[in-house]
N, C-alpha and C positions, 0 to 999 in steps of 0.2 A: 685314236679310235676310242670311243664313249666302251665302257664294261658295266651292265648293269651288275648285280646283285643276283642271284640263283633265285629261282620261285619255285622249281617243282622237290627241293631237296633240304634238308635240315638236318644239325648233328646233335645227335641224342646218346645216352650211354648206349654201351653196344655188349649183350651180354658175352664177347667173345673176348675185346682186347680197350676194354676202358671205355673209350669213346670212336663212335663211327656216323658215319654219313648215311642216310636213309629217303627214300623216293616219298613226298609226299602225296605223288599223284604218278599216274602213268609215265615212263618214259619209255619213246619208242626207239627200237632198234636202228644206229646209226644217228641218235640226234644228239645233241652238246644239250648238256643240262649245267653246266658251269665252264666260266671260260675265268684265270686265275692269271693275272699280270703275273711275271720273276723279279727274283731281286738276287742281284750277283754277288754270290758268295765270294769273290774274288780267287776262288782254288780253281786252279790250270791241272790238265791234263799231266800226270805224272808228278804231282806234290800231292804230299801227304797232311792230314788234318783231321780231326776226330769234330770238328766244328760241327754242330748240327745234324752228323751223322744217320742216325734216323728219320732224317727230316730233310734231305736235299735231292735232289734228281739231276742227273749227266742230262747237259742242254748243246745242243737240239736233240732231242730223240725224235730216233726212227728216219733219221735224214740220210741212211746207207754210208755214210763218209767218219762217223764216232763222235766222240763228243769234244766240245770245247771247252765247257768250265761248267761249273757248279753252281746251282741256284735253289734257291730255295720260292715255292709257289707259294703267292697268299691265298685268300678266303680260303676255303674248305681242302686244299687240295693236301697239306698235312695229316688230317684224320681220315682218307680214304686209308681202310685196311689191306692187306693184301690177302689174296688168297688165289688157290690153286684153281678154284670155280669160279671164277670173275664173271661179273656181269657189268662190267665198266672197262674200257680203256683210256688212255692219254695219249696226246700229239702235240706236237711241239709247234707252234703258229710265229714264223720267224718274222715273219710282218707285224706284229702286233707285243712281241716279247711275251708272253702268254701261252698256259698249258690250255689247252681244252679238253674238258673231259665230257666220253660220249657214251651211250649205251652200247 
């Protein structure tokens, strides 16, 4: 499957934690505004590793049955901040090895 490149999103300093990702135009509720291949960190379920740490997400998420291994998303999907008032989530697209992330 072809992945283009995000249009409606850009990362800019962010005055809360360095660097963060920012709407350049409307996104609506329920839509994918970037879709971000993984790259397998090669860590299993129950090994420990400080590898990337800040920077890896448990794959598949959100599939009810827990995770498999550790991957790390490219394009933007590292500088999404977190916070307790989110206006973004992610899903795990096991057909395509890729997060999506939606409003």
């Amino acid at each position: 499957m072809r992945i283009n490149p995000p249009t409606k999103i850009y990362v800019d300093k962010s005055p809360i934690h360095g660097r963060g990702v920012f709407a350049s135009e409307n996104i609506h509720k329920g839509e994918i505004f970037e879709v971000c291949p993984c790259l397998d960190l090669g860590i299993k379920l129950g090994e420990i590793s400080t590898l990337l740490m800040d920077y890896r997400f448990n794959w598949p998420q959100g599939s009810g049955r827990g995770w498999e291994k550790q991957v790390v998303g490219l394009g933007f999907s590292s500088f999404y901040n977190h916070s307790n008032n989110y206006n973004a989530n992610w899903r795990s697209n096991i057909e395509i090895d890729a997060f999506e992330f939606y409003a």
